[in-house]
Every structure is written in C-alpha cells, then in structure tokens.
Kinemage of the C-alpha trace (Angstrom):
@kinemage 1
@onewidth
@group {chain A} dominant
@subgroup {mainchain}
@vectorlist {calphas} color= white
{ca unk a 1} P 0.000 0.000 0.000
{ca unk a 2} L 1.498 3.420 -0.669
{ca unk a 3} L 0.430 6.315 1.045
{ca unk a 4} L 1.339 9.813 1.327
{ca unk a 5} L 0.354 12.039 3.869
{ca unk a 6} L -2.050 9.047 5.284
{ca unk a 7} L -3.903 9.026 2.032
{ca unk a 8} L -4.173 5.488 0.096
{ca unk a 9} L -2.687 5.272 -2.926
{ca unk a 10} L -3.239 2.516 -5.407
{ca unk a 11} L -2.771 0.148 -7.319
{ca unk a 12} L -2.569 -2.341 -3.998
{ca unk a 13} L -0.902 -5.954 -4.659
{ca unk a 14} L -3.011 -8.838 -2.456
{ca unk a 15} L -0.636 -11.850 -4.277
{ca unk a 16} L -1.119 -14.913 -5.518
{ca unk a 17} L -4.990 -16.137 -5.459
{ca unk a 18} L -6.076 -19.285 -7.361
{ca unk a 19} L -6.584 -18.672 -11.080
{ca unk a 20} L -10.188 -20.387 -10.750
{ca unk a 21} L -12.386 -21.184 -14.451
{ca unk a 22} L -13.997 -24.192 -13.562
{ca unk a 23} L -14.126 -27.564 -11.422
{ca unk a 24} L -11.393 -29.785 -12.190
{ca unk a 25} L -10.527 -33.107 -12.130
{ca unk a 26} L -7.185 -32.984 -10.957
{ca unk a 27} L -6.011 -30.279 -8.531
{ca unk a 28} L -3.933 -28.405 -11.086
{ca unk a 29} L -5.320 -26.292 -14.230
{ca unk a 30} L -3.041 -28.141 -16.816
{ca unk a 31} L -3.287 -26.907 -20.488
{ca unk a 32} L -0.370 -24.635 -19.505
{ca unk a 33} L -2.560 -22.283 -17.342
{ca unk a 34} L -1.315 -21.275 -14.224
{ca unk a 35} L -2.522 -22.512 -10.705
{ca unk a 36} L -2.018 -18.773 -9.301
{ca unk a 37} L -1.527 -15.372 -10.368
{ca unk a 38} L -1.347 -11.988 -9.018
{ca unk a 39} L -3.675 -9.883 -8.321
{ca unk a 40} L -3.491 -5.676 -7.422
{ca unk a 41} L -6.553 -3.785 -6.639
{ca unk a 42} L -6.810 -0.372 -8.641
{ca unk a 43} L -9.205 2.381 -8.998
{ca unk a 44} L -10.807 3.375 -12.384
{ca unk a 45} L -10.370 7.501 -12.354
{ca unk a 46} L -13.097 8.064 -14.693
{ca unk a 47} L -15.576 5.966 -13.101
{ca unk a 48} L -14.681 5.367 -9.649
{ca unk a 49} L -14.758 1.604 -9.993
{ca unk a 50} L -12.459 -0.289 -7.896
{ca unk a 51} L -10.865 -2.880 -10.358
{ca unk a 52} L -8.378 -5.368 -10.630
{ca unk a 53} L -4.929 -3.550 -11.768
{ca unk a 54} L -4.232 -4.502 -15.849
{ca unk a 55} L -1.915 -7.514 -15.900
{ca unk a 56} L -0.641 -9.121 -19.250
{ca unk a 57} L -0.015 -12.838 -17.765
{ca unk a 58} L -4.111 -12.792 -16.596
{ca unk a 59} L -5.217 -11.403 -19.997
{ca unk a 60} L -3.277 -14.118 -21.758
{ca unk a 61} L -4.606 -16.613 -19.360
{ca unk a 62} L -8.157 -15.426 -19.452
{ca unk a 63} L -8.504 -15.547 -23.317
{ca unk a 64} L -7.059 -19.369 -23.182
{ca unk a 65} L -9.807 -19.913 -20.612
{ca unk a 66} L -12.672 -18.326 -22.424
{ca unk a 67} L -11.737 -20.433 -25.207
{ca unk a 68} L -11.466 -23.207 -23.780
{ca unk a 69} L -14.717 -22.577 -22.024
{ca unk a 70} L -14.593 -21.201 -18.412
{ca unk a 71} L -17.335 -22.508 -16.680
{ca unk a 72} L -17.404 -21.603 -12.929
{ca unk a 73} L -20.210 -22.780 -10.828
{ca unk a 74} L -23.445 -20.797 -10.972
{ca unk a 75} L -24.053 -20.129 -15.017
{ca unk a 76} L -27.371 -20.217 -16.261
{ca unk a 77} L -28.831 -23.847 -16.672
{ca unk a 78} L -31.895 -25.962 -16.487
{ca unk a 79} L -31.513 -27.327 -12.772
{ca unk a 80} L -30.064 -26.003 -9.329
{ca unk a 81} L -28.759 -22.778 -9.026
{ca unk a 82} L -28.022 -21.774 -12.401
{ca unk a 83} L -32.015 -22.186 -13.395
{ca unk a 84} L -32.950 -19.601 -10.156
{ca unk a 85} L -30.741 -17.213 -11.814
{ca unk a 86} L -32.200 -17.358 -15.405
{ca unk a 87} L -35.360 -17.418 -13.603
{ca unk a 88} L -35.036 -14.173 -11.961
{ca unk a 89} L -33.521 -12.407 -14.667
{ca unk a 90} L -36.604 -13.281 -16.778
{ca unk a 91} L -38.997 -12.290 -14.271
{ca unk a 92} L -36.992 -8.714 -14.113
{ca unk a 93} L -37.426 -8.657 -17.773
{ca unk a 94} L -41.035 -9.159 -17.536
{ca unk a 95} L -41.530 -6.044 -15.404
{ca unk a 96} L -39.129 -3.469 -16.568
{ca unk a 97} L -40.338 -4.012 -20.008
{ca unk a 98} L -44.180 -4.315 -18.968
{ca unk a 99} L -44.180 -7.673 -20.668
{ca unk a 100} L -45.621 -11.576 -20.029
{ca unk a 101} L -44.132 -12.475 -23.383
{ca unk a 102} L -41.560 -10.764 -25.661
{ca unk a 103} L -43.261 -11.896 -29.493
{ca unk a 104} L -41.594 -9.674 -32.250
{ca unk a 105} L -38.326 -8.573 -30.227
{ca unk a 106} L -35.709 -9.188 -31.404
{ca unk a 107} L -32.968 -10.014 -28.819
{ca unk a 108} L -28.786 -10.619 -28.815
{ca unk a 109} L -27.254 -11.589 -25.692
{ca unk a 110} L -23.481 -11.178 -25.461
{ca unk a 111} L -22.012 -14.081 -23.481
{ca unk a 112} L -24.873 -16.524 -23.566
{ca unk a 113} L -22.911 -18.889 -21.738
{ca unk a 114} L -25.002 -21.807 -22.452
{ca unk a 115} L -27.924 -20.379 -24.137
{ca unk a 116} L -30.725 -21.187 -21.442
{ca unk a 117} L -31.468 -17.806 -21.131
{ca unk a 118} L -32.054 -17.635 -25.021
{ca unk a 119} L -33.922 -20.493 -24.584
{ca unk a 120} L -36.164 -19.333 -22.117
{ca unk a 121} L -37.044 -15.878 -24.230
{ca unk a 122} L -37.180 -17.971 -27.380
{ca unk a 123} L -40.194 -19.798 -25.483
{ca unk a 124} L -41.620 -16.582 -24.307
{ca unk a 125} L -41.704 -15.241 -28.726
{ca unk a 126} L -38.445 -13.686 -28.989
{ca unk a 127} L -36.254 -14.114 -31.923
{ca unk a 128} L -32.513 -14.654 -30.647
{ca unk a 129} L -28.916 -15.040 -30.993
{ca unk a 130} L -26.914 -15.508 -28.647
{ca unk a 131} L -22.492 -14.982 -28.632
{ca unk a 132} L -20.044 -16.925 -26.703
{ca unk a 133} L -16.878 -17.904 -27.021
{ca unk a 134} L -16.470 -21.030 -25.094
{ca unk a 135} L -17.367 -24.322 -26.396
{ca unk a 136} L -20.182 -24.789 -23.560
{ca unk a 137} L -22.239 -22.384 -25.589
{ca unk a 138} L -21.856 -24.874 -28.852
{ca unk a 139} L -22.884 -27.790 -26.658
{ca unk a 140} L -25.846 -25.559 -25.272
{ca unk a 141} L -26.922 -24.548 -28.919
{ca unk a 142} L -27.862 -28.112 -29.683
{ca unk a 143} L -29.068 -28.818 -26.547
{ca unk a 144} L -31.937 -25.870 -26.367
{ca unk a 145} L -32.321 -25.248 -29.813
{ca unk a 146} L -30.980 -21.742 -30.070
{ca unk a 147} L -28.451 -19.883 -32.518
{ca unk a 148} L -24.684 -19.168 -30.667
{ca unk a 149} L -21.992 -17.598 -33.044
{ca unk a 150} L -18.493 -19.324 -31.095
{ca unk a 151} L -16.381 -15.824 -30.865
{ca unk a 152} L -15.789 -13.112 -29.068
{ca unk a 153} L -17.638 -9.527 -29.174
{ca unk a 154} L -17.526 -7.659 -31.803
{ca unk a 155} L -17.544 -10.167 -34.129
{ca unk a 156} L -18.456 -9.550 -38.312
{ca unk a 157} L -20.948 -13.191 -37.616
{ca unk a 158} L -22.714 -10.843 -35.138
{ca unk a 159} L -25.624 -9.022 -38.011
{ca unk a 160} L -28.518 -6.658 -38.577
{ca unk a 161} L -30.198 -4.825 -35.203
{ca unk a 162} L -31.865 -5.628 -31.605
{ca unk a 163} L -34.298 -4.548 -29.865
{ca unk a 164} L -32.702 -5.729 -26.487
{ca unk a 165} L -29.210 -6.791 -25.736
{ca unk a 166} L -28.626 -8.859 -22.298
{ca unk a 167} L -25.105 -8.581 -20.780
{ca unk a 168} L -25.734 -11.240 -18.118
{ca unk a 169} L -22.216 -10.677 -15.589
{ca unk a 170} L -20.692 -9.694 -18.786
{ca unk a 171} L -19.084 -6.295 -18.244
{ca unk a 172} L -17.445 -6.673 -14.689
{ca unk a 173} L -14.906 -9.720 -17.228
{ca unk a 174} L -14.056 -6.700 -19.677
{ca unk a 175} L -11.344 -4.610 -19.217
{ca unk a 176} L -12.725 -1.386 -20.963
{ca unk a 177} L -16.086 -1.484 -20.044
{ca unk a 178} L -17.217 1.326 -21.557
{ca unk a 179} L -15.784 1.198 -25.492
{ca unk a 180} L -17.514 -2.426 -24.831
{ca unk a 181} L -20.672 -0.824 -23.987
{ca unk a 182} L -20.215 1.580 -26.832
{ca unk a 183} L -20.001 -1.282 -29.470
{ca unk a 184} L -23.009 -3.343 -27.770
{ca unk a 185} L -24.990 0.217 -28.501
{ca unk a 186} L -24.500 0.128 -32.502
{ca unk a 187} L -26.257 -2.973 -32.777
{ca unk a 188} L -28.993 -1.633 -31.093
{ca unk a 189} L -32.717 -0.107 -33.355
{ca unk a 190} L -33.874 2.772 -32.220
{ca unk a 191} L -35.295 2.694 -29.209
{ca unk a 192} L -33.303 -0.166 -28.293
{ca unk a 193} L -32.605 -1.019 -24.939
{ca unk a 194} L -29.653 -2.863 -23.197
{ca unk a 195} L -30.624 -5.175 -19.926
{ca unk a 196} L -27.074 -5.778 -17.441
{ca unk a 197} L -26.650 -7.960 -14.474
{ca unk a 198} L -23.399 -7.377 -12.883
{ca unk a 199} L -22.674 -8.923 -9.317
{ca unk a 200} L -23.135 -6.396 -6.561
{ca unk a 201} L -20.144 -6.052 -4.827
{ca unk a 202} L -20.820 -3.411 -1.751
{ca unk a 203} L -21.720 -6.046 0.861
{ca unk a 204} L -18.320 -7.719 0.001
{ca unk a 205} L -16.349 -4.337 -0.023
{ca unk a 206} L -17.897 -3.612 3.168
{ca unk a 207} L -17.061 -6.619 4.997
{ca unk a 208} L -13.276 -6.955 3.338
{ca unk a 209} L -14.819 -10.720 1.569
{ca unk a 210} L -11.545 -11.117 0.263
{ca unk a 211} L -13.016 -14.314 -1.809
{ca unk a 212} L -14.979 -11.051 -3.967
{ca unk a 213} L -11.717 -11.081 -6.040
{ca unk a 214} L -11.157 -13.347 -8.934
{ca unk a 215} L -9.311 -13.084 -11.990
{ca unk a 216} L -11.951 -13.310 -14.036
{ca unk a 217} L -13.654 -10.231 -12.722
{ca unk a 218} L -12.086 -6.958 -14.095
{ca unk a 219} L -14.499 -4.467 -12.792
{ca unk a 220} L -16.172 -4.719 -8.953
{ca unk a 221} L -19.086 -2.381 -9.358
{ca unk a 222} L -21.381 -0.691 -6.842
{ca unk a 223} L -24.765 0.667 -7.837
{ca unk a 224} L -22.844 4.346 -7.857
{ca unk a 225} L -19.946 3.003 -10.240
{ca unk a 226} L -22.241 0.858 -12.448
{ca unk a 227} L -24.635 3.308 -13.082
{ca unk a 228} L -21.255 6.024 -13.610
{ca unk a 229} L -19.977 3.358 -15.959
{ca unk a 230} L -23.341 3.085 -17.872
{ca unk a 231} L -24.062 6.657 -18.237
{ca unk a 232} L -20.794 7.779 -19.558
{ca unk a 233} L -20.845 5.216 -22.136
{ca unk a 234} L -24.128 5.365 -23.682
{ca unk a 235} L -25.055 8.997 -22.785
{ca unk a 236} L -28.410 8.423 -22.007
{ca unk a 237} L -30.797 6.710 -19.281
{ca unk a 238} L -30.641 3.643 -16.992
{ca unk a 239} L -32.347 2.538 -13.889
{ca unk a 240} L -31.027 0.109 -11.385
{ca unk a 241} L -32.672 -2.426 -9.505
{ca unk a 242} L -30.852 -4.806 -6.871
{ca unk a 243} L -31.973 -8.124 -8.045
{ca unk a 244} L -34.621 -10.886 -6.012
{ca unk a 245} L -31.621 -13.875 -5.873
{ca unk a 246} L -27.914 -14.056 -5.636
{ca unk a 247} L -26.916 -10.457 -4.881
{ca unk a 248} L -26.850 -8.464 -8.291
{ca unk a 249} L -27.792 -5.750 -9.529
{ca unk a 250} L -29.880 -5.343 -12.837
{ca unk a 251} L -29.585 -2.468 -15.091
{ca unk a 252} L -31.570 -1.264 -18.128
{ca unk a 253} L -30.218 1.081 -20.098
{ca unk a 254} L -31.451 3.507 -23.269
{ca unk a 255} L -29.363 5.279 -25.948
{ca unk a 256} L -29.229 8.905 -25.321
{ca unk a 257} L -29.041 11.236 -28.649
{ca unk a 258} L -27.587 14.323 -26.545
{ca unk a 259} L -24.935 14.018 -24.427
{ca unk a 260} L -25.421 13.808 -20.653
{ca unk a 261} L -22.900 14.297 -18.063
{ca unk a 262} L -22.982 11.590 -15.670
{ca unk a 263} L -23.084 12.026 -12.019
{ca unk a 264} L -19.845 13.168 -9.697
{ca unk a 265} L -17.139 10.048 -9.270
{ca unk a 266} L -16.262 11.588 -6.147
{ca unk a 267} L -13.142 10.106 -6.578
{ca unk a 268} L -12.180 10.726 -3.050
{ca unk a 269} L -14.523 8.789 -1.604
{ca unk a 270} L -14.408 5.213 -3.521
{ca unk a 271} L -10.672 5.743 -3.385
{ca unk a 272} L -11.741 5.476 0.629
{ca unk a 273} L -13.985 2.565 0.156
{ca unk a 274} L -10.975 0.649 -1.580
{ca unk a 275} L -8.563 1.355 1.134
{ca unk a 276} L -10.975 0.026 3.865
{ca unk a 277} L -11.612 -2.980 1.587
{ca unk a 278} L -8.166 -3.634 2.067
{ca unk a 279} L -7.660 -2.708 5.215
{ca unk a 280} L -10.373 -5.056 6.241
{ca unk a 281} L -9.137 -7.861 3.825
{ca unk a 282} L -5.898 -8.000 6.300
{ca unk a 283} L -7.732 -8.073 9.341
{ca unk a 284} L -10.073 -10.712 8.084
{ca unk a 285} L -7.179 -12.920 7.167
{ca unk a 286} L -5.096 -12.362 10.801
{ca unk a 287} L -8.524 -13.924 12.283
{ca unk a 288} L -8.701 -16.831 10.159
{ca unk a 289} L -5.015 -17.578 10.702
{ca unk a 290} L -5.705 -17.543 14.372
{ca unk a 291} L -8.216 -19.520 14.105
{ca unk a 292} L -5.971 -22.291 11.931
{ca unk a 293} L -2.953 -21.917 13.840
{ca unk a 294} L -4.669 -23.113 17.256
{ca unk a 295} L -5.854 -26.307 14.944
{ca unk a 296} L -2.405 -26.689 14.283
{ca unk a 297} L -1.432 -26.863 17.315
{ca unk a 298} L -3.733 -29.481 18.666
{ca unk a 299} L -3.031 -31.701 15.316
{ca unk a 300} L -6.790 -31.474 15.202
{ca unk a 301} L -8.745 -31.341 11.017
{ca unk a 302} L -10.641 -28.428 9.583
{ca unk a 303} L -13.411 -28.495 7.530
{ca unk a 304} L -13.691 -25.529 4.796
{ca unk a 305} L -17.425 -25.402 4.008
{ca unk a 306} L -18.031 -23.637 0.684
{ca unk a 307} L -14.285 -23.523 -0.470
{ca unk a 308} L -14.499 -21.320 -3.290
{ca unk a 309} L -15.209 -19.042 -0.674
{ca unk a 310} L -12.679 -19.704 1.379
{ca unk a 311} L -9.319 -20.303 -1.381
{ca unk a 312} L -8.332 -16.723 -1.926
{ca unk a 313} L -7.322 -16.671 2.023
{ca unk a 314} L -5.861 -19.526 2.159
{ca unk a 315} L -3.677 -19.125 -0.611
{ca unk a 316} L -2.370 -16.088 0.675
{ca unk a 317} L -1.439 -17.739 4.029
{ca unk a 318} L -0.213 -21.263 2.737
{ca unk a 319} L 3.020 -18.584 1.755
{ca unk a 320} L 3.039 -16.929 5.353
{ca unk a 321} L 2.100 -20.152 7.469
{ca unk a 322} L 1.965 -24.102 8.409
{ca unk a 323} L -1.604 -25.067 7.747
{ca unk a 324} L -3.763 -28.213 9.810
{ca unk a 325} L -4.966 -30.622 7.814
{ca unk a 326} L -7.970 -29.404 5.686
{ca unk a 327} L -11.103 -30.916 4.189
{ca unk a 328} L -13.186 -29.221 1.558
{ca unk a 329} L -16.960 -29.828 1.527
{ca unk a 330} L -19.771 -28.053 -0.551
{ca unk a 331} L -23.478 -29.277 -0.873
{ca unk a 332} L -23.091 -28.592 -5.171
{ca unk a 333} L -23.323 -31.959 -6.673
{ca unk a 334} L -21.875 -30.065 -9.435
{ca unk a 335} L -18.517 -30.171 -6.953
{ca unk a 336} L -18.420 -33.199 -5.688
{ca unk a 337} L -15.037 -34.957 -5.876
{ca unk a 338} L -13.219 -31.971 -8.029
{ca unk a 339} L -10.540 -29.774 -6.989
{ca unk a 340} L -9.247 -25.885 -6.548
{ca unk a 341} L -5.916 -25.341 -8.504
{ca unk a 342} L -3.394 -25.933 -6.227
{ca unk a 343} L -5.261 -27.236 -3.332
{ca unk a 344} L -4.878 -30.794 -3.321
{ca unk a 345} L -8.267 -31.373 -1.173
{ca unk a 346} L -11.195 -33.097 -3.301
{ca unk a 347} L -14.251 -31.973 -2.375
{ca unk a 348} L -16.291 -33.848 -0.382
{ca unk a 349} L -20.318 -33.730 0.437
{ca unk a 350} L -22.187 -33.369 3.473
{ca unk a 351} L -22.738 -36.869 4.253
{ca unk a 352} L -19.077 -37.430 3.896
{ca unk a 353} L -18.467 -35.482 6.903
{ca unk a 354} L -20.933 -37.171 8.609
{ca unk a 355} L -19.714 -40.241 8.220
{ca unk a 356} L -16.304 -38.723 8.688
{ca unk a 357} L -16.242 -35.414 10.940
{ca unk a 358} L -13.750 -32.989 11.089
{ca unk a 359} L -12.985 -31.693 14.545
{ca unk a 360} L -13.494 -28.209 13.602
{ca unk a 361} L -15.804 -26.452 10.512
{ca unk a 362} L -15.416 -22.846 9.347
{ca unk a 363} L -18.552 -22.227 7.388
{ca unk a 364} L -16.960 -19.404 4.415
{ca unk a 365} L -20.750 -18.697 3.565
{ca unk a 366} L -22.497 -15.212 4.885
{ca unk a 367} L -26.205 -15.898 3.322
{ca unk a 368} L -26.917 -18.990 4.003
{ca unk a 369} L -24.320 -20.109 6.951
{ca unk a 370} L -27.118 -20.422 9.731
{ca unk a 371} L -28.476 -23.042 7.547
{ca unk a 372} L -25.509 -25.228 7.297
{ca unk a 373} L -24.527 -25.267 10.290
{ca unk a 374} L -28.192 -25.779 11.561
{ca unk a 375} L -28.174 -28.969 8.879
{ca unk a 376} L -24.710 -30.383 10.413
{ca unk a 377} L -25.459 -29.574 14.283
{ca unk a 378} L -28.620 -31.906 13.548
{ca unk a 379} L -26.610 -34.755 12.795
{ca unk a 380} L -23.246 -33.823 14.721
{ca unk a 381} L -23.885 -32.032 17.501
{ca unk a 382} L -20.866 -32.021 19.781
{ca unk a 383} L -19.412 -30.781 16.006
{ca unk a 384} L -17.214 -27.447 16.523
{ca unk a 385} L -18.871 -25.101 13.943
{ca unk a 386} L -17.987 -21.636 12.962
{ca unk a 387} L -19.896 -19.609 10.343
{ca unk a 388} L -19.243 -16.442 8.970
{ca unk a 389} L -19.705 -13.733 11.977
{ca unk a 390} L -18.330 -16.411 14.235
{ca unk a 391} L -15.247 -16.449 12.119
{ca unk a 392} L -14.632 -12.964 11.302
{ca unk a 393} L -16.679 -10.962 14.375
{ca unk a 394} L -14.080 -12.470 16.764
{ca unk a 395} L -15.697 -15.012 18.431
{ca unk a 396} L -18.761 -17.182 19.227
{ca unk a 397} L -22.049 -16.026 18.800
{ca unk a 398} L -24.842 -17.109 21.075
C-alpha cells in the first residue's frame, strides 16, 4: 500500500490467489494455465470503480480460458442454481419491459454462456442469438435449440439490429467497459434497450470478503460506479434495480441522442472505500489464521465449508504459514469430488463429513451459513462449527 500524507494510494498488490475457471478433475489447471496469479486492486479515475490492476499474464490466461470454455459454478442452466438465476432475470425482464411475453423482439445476448437464457425468451416469442466464445455455448446450442456464433464480441458473424441486448455478468470480465458498452450500442434499433446484471459487490467491499476477487472479474461495481460506468458510455438513461436472488444488480439502459454528463465520481470517496476494503481484507485474514494456527497446534482437522469461498485466504497464508490438515466440503453436486488449482483437497459432500467429521468447521458462507450449520449440528452435535460472523466478528455467537 502506498500512502502519502495518510492518504491510500493505489494500485494495492493482495498476491497470488487461485486462477479459478472451472471444477477440475485434478487439482492443477493443466493446459499450460497457471494454478495462481497476481492480483493488485486499482481504482478506475473516470468511473470510480475499484478494479483489478491490468496484468498481461491474466489477460493471456483469461482468453485461453474463455476459449477453452470457463465454466465456474453458478451459469445459467436448467436445474439447481443456475435455473434460479435465469429465472429471476426473466422475471426482471417481464416487469421493466411491462411484458408476459416478448413476441416480435428481437434479442442478442453477449455471453450466452449456455444459451438457457435464449432459450427461455425464445419460449416466451423472442427471436434470438446468442455470442459466446467457449465451447459450452456450442454444446448448449444443440441442446436448447438456439443460434450461438463461437467468438468473441464484436464479431463480423454478429448481423442486422436488436431490440434488447442482455449482458448477463458480462461487463465486470471486460477490461474497458465502456468502449464495450459503446459497441453493444451500434447494434442496437432505435429505441433499443440494453438489460445488465453485474454482481453487486458493496456487501463484500464492506465486509473486506476477500473471496470477492477473482481473476476473471475486471471491474467490482457498486450501484454508484455501475450506473457512472453506464451513463458515460451510452449517454443516455438507466435505472437500477438490486436483483430478487444471488446479490446483483440489474440495469436497463437507453441510448441517449444528446450528451449527458454523468453524475460526480467523487473520486475521493471510492478511493476510501478501496482502502478500507483492504484494510479489512488484512484483518479478516489475521482472524482466520488464528483460528488455523490453534488447529495446528492441537493436530486437530478443519473443515472448509463452501471452499471457493474460502481459497483466496488460504492461498495467501499457505506462503506466510503451516496449515492443519484441511477438508473441503460443498453441498453442489456439481462439486463433488473436483478440486481448486493448487489445493490438493477433493471436495467432499455433506454426508461425507458425517460419516467422517472434522474436529473443527469454518462455514466461508455469509447468506446462508445459519443453515448449514443448523443442517450439520442436527446430525453432529458435539461438532465445533464456525460460520461467517463467528469467524470474522471475533468469536462465538450465542
């Protein structure tokens, strides 16, 4: 951190974190992608938005992933999680535009992932397309019956004009967000409309949630940023909604044909909101290394509920410290038995720890940790539990 006259000055390096793009088999990346890269937090000056600092070795790594297909738990699909987001988004849809179906639009949507979404508003009447460059989106062309183009945006296979574009947690991967938004807008007819879900990232700044970060994510926008971003791009309208499930925040956005200025950065004050990020994210990491090192010490096993939540920590303190002997568990079928690069812990399911306990479990989930460890203390109840305030508020709860 540099500072001059007590004033935080970025970019600020965290370190290595996992370079995370899907479940793997194996606990390495292979395909000559690294297991971990660095990461520095910056600060976008004309926007405000607190980003991760411009690093050739991630871009090159990114664009192998996106090719290859990143797939990282929670993308839009028919079952689980990724069918509550799809299902959300399309109820959003339904209401800003004042819609039950969307017959005669036509629609684009700019990393489709697997095209359920498309799939879902082709059912409702709309006529889409959908852009991805990963071969998941291939795969989920045949499988729901809609049109992907296999590329990146802009591409010359991308034709004619939309009445809505969706960037579904789209712009928070791009590194200029706003010439990005710019390009999205020529496609658009007149009186075309652009829909946005980014994740919303305040709670986590708040809190220093150090597992926020991943490489993958470029921009970490609050409603103030986003809305910054928006405006000075397309020069016109948007309204923002925080979404019903999984902590985003919806946009939709017109074309403006005179240009507006967008609302004060007050550059001061994110650059304020960053530095207590990190401030926090150091704190938050001395508990957990308390909290490890006394498991240490008693040879005793610790359970890591929700990992992905959990990795970005412990990679930074596998390079400061000794750690016990770990156990991943996560209740996503979609997990079970695959790895984190460079964590050489399979994950495991719930009824492997029951059959199998741990002697201690730090629950790395804020939303629904009460619930877990309600579910385990019903089965194991002289099981040493911590979730997420436990952890981090500096002690037991009642």
């Amino acid at each position: 951190m540099n500072e001059s006259k007590g004033k935080w000055s970025p970019p600020y390096n965290i370190g290595l974190l996992p370079f995370v793009f899907g479940p793997l088999s194996q606990p390495r990346n292979g395909a000559d992608l690294p297991d971990f890269l660095p990461f520095s937090i910056d600060i976008d000056p004309k926007t405000g938005t607190m980003t991760q600092m411009s690093n050739a070795h991630v871009s090159h790594a990114l664009e192998s992933a996106y090719r290859m297909g990143s797939h990282i738990s929670g993308m839009m699909d028919d079952s689980g999680i990724g069918k509550e987001y799809a299902d959300d988004f399309i109820r959003f849809l339904k209401s800003i535009l004042a819609k039950d179906r969307f017959d005669g639009l036509r629609i684009l949507e700019i990393g489709c992932g697997t095209g359920y979404l498309l799939y879902l508003l082709k059912n409702l009447g709309a006529e889409v397309i959908g852009i991805e460059p990963g071969r998941h989106g291939q795969e989920g062309s045949i499988r729901y019956g809609v049109p992907v183009v296999q590329d990146f945006f802009p591409s010359s296979e991308i034709r004619g004009y939309y009445d809505l574009i969706i960037l579904y947690d789209v712009i928070e991967h791009i590194e200029e967000p706003i010439s990005f938004l710019q390009e999205a807008a020529k496609l658009l007819n007149p009186g075309g409309r652009i829909a946005l879900s980014v994740p919303d990232c305040q709670p986590y700044m708040q809190s220093g949630d150090i597992s926020l970060l991943l490489h993958e994510h470029w921009n970490y926008y609050t409603q103030k940023t986003l809305r910054t971003t928006i405006l000075q791009a397309l020069e016109g309208d948007v309204r923002i909604f925080n979404s019903s499930y999984g902590g985003a925040l919806y946009a939709l956005a017109t074309i403006g044909s005179a240009r507006k200025m967008p609302p004060n950065t007050d550059l001061a004050a994110r650059l304020l909101e960053a530095q207590r990020f990190c401030s926090l994210i150091q704190v938050n990491i001395n508990k957990v290394a308390s909290v490890l090192e006394a498991a240490l010490q008693k040879d005793e096993t610790v359970g890591i509920y929700v990992p992905g939540r959990a990795i970005n920590t412990l990679s930074i303190l596998q390079n400061k410290m000794k750690l016990p002997k770990l156990r991943f568990f996560d209740d996503n079928p979609y997990l079970y038995r695959k790895y984190y690069p460079g964590f050489p812990y399979p994950i495991e399911s719930k009824n492997d720890l029951f059959e199998k306990p741990a002697n201690t479990v730090l629950v790395f989930s804020k939303s629904f940790g009460d619930q877990i460890k309600t579910a385990l203390s019903r089965e194991l109840p002289n099981l040493d539990i911590m979730v997420w305030d436990e952890i981090f508020g500096g002690g037991k709860t009642n």
